[in-house]
N, CA, C and O atoms as CSV, one atom per row, in Angstrom:
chain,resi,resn,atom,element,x,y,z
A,1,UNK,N,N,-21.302,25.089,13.187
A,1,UNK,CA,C,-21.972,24.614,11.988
A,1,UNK,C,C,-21.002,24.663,10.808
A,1,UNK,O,O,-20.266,25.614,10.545
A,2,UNK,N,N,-21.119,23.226,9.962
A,2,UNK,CA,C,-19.767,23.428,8.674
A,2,UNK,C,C,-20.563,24.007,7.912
A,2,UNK,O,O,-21.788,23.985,8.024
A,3,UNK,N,N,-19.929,24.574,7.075
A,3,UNK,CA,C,-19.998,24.958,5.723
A,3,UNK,C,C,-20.275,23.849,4.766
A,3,UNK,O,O,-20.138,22.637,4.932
A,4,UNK,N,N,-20.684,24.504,3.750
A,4,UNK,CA,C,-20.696,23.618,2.303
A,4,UNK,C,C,-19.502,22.928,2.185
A,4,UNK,O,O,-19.190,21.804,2.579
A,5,UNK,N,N,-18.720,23.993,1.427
A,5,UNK,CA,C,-17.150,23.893,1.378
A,5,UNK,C,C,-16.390,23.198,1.927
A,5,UNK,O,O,-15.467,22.614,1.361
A,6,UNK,N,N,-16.708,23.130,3.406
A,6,UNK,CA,C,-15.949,22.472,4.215
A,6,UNK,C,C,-16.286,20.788,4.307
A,6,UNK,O,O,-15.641,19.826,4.723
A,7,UNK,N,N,-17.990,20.994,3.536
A,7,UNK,CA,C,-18.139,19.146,4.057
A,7,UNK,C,C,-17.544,18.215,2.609
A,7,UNK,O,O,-17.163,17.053,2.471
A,8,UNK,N,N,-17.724,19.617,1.481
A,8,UNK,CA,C,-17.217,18.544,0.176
A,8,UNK,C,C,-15.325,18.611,0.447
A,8,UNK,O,O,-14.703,17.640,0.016
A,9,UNK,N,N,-14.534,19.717,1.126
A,9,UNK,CA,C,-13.235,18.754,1.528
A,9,UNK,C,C,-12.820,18.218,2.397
A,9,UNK,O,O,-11.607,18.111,2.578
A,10,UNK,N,N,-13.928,17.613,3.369
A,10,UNK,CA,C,-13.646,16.504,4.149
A,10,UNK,C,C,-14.204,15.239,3.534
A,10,UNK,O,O,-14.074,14.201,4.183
A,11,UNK,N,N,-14.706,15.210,2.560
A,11,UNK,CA,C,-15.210,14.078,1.743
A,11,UNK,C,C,-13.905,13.749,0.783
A,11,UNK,O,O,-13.255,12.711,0.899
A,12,UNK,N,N,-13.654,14.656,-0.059
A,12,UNK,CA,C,-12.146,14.304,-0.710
A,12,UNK,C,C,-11.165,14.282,0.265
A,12,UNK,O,O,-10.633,13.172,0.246
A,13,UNK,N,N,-10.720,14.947,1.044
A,13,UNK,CA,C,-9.770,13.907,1.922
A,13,UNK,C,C,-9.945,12.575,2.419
A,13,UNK,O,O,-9.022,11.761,2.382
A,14,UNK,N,N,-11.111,12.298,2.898
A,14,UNK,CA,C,-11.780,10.813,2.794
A,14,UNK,C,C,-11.397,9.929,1.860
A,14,UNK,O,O,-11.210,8.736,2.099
A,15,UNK,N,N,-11.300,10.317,1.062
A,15,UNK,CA,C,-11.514,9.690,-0.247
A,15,UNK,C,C,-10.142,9.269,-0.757
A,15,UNK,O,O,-9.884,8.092,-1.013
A,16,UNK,N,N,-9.078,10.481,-0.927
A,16,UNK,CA,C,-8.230,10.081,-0.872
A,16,UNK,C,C,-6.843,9.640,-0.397
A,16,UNK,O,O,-5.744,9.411,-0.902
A,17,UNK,N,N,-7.589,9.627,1.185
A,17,UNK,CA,C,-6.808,8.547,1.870
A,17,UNK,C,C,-7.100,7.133,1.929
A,17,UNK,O,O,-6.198,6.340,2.200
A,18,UNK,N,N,-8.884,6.550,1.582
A,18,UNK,CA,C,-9.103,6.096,1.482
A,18,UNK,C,C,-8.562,4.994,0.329
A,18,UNK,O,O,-8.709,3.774,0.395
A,19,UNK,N,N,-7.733,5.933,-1.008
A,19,UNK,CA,C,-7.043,5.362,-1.906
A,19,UNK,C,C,-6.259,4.891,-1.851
A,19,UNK,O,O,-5.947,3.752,-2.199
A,20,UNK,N,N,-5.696,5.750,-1.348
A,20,UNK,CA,C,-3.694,5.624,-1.185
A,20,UNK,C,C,-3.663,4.300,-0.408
A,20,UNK,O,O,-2.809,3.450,-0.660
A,21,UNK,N,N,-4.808,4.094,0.748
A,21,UNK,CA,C,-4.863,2.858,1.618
A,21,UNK,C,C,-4.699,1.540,0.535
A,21,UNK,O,O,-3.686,0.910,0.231
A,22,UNK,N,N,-6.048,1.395,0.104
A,22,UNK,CA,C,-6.452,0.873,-1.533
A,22,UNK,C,C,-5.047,0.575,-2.510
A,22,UNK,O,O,-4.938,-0.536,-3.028
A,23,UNK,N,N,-4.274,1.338,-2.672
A,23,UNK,CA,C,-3.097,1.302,-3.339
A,23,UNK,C,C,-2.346,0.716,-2.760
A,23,UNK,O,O,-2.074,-0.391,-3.226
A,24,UNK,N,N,-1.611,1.164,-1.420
A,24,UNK,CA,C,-0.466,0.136,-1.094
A,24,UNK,C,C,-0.979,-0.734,-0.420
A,24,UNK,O,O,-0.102,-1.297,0.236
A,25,UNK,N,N,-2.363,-1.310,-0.162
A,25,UNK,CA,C,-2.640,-2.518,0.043
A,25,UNK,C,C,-2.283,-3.716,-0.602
A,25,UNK,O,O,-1.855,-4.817,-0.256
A,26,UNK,N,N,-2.759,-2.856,-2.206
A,26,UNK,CA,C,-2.290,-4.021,-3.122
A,26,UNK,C,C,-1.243,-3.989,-4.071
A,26,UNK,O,O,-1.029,-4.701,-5.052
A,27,UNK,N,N,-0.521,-2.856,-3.507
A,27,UNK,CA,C,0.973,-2.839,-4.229
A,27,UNK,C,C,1.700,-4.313,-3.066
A,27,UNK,O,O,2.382,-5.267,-3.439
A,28,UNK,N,N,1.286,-4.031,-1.839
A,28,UNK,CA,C,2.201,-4.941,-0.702
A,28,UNK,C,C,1.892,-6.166,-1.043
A,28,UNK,O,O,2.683,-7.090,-0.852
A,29,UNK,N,N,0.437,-6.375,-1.714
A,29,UNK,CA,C,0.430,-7.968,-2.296
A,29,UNK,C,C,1.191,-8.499,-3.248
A,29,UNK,O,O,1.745,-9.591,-3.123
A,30,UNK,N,N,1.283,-7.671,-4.394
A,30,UNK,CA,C,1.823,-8.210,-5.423
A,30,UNK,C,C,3.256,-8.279,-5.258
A,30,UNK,O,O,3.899,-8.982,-6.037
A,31,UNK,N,N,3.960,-7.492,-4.137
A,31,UNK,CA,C,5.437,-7.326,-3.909
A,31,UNK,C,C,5.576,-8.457,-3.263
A,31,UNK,O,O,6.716,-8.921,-3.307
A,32,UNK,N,N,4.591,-9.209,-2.525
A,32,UNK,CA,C,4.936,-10.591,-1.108
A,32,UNK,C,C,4.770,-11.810,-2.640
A,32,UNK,O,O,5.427,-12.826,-2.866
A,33,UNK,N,N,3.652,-11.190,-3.449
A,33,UNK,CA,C,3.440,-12.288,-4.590
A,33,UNK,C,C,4.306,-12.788,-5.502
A,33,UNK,O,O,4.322,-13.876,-6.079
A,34,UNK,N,N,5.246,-11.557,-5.572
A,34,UNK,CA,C,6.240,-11.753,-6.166
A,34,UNK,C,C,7.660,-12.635,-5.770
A,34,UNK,O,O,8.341,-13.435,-6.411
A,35,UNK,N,N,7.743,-12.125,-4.502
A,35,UNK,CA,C,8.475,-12.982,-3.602
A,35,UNK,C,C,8.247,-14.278,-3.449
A,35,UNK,O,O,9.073,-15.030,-3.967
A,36,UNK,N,N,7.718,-14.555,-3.112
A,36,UNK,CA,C,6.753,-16.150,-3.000
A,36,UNK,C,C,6.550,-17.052,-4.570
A,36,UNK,O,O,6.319,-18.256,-4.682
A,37,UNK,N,N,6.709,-16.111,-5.602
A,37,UNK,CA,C,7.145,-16.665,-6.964
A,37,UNK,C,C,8.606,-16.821,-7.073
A,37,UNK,O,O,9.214,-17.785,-7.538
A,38,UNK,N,N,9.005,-15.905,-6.655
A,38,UNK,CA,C,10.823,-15.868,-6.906
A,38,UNK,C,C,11.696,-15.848,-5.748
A,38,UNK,O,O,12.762,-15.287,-5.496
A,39,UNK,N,N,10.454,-17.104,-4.738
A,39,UNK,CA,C,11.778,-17.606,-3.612
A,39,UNK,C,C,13.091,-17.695,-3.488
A,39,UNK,O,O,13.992,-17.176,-2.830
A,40,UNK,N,N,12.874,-18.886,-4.700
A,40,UNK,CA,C,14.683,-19.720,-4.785
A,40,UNK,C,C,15.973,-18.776,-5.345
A,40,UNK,O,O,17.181,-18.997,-5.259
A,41,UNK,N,N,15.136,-17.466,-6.042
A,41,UNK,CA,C,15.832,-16.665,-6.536
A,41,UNK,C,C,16.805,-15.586,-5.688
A,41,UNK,O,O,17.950,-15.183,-5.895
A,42,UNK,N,N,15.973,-15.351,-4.804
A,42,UNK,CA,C,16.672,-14.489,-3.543
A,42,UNK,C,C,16.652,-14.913,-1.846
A,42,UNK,O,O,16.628,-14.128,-0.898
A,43,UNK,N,N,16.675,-16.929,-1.798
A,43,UNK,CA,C,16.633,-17.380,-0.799
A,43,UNK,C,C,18.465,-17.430,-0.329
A,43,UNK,O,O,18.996,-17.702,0.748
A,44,UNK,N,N,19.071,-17.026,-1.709
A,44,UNK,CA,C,20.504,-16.994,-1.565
A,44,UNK,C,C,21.120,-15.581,-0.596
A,44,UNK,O,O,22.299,-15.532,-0.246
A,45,UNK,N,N,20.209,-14.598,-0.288
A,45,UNK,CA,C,20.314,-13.380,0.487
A,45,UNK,C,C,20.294,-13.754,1.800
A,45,UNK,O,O,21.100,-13.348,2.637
A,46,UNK,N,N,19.151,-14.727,2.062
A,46,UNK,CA,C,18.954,-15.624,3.720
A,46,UNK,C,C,20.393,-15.891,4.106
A,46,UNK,O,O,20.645,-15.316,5.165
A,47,UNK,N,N,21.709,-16.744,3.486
A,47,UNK,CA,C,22.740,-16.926,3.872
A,47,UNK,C,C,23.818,-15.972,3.973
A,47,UNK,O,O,24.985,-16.261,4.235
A,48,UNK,N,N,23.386,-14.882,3.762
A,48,UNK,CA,C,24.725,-13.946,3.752
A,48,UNK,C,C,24.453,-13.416,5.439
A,48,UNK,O,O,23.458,-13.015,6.042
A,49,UNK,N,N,26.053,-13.676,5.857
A,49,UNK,CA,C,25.873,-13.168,7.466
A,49,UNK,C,C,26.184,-11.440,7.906
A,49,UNK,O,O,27.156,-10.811,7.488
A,50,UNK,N,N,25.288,-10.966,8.687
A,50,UNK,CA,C,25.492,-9.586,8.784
A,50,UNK,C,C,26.444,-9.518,9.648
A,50,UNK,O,O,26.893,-8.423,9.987
């Protein structure tokens, strides 16, 4: 049987993993969004040979 204690910090861990998800979901958008604005700008990286 849980505890009190124990069910309100499995709710904040919930929670804030649930964020962090939330966060770099839409950090990864705006970084591809950005890209996709400033193609031509760094399509000059595509030609450099490794």
């Amino acid at each position: 049987m849980k505890r009190a204690g124990q069910q309100g910090w499995s709710t904040t861990e919930y929670l804030a993993i649930l964020t962090g998800l939330v966060v770099l979901w839409r950090s990864s958008q705006l970084v591809l969004e950005h890209l996709a604005e400033h193609h031509d700008e760094f399509s000059w990286a595509l030609m450099i040979p490794f």
